[in-house]
N, C-alpha and C positions, 0 to 999 in steps of 0.2 A: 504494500500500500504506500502512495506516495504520501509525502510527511509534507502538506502544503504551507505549515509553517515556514520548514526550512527551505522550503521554496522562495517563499518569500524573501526569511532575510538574505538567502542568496541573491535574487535579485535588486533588492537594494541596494546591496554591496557595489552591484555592477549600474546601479545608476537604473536601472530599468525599470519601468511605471508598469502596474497592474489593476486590474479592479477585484476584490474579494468579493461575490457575492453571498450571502446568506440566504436564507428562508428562515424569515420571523415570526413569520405568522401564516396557519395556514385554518380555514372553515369548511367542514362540508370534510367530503370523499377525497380520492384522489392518492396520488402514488408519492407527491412530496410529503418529507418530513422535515420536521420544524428542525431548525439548525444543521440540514445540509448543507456543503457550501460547496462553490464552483470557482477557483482561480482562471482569471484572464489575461494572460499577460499582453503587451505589444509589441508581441514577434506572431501574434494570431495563433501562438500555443493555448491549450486552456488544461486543467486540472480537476477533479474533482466530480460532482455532479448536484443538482439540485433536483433530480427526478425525471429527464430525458426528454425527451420528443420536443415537441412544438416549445413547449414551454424554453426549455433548455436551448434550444434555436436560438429563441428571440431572446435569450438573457444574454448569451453570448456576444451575440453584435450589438445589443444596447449597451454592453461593458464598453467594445471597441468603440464606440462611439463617445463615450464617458473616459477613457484614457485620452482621447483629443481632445476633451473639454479637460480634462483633471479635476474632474466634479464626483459629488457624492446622489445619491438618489434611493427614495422608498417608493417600490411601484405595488399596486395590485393587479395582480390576473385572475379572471374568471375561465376557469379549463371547460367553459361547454361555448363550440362554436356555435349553437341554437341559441344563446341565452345574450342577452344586454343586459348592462347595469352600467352606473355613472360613475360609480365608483372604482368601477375597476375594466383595466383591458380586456375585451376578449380575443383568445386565441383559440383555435382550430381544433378544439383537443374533445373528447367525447367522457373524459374521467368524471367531471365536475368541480364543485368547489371551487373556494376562491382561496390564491396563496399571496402573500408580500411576501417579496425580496428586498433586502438593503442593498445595495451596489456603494462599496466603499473602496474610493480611489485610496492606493498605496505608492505611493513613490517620490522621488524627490522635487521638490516645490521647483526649485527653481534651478536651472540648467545654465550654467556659462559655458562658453567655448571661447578660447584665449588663442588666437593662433600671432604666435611668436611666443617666445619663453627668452627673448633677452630680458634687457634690465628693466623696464617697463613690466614683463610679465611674470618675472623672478617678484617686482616688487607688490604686484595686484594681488598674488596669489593670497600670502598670510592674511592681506587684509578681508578677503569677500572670504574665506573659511568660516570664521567664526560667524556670520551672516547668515549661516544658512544657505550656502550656495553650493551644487555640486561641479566643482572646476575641471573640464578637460583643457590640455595644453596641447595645440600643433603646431610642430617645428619639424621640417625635413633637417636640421641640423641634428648631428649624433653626438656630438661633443655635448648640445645644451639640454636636449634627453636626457643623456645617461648620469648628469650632475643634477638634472633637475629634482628640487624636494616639495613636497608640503600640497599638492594636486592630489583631485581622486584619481583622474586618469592622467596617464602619460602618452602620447602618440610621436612615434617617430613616420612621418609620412610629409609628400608633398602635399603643402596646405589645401589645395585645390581638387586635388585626390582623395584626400578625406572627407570633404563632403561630396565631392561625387561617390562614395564609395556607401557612407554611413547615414549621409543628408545633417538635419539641423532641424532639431523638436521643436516642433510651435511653442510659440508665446516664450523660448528661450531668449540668452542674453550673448551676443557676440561682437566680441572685441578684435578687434586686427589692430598688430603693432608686428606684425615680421619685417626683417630683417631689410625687405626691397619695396618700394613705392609697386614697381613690379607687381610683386606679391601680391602685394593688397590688392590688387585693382583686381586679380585674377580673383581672391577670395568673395569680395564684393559681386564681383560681374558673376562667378559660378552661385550664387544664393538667387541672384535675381534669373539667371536663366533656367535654373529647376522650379524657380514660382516657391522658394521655400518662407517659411512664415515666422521666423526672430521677432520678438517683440520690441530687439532694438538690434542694433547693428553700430557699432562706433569703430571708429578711424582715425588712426593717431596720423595726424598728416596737416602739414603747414596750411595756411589759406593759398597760398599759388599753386602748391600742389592739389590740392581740392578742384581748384579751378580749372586745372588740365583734365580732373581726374573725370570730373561732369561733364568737360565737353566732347571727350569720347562717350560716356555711356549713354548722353543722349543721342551720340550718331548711331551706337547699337541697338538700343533701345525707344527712341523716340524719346521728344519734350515729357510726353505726360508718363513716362517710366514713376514706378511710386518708390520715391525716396522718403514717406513720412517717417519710418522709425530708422532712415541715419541720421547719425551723429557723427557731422566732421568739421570742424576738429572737433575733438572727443575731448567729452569729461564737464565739468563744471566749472565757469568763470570764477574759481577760489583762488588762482596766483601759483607763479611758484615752478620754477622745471627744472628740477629733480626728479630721479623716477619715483621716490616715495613720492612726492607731490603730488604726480601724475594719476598717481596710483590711485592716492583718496579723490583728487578730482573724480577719478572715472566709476569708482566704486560709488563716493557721492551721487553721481548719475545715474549711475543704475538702478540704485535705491529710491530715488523720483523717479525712476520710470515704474517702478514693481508699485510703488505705493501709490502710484498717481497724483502726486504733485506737480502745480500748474507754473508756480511761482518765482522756481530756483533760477537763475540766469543760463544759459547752456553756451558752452564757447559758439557753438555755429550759429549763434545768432550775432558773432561778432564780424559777420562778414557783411558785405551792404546792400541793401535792401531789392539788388538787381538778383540777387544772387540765391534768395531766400528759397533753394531745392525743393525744399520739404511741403512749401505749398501751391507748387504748380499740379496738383491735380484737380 
């Protein structure tokens, strides 16, 4: 019998979001039983069982659908496809009875991807740890891999390759600081040509660098290409360059972006007002 605990905290280890469902409640007939549960992870493995057929179907991809949200939910179903009620779904099933499920999201809140591990990314890290953030680090260098400390994951890979290869979790947090202007543009331009979904995307990059950097992606992508969640330059107007400075700047940022504050100043709005990316759509 699989042990869905240790499934679990396995997959937490590894950063990987699931949904546990239960059965909390069940009236009437029928084959669930109160406190069955069904693991769903987001690799479309699932675990476990809450009582099979129809039911089990639609619990399954209502999970998958709840690991894109990273939401929690109490549903009811009525197991007779002849019967309505208001209260509860009906599904296709001829057993009867009505059952609740809980669907509770498990996994890590919030996802950064750091791609460079120099001195900028050596000094981000300690600080978004303690935050609650789960830190991956991309550097094709092997040198700064194999010193690197204090991240959940490490990757040695070319930066563009890694999300071609792994992609980039909705509503995550990603930072680019590698080593080449190059680089960046590559990491930049491979998010927007998968259509992937970061809740922010920041770019350590001069204002003249920005401004080459826009007017290529607009000849790739057209004027109305949606740059709302970059941020270039990167981090928050607090002063100061040093990579610790940097560091709390860009951590500072992130944290208004996670908690939804309107108010903070952000460096790309220090550029003028010809330039303002983020709201030509």
């Amino acid at each position: 019998m699989i042990d869905l605990y240790s499934k679990i905290v396995d997959n937490q280890a590894k950063g990987i979001d699931m949904v546990l469902i239960t059965a909390i409640q069940k009236e009437g007939e029928g084959p669930v039983e109160v406190g069955k549960k069904l693991l769903v992870v987001e690799t479309g493995e699932f675990f476990g069982t809450v009582g099979g057929g129809a039911l089990e179907h639609y619990a399954i991809e209502k999970a998958k659908s709840l690991i894109k949200l990273r939401a929690h939910l109490t549903e009811k179903y009525l197991l007779d496809k002849g019967k309505v009620t208001p209260e509860a779904k009906t599904l296709p099933m001829v057993c009867g009875g009505i059952v609740t499920l809980f669907y509770e999201f498990l996994g890590v809140k919030n996802f950064v991807y750091i791609f460079g591990g120099g001195h900028v990314g050596q000094a981000l890290v300690p600080v978004l740890k303690p935050l609650n953030f789960h830190v991956t680090v991309i550097d094709e260098r092997k040198e700064i891999i194999d010193d690197f400390k204090g991240a959940d994951v490490v990757v040695h890979q070319h930066f563009a390759d890694f999300i071609e290869k792994n992609g980039i979790k909705d509503n995550s947090f990603v930072v680019v600081c590698t080593p080449s202007h190059t680089y960046d543009y590559h990491v930049i331009n491979k998010i927007l040509e998968l259509k992937l979904n970061p809740k922010y995307i920041g770019m350590l990059c001069s204002i003249d660098k920005l401004k080459i950097y826009l007017e290529e992606t607009y000849k790739k992508f057209g004027k109305k290409v949606n740059l709302k969640n970059f941020y270039s330059p990167i981090g928050l107007d607090i002063g100061g360059g040093a990579p610790e400075d940097i560091a709390i700047s860009i951590a500072a940022e992130i944290l208004s972006i996670h908690f939804g504050k309107k108010s903070q100043k952000h460096m790309r709005e220090a550029i003028d007002d010809n330039n303002r990316y983020w709201e030509n759509q």
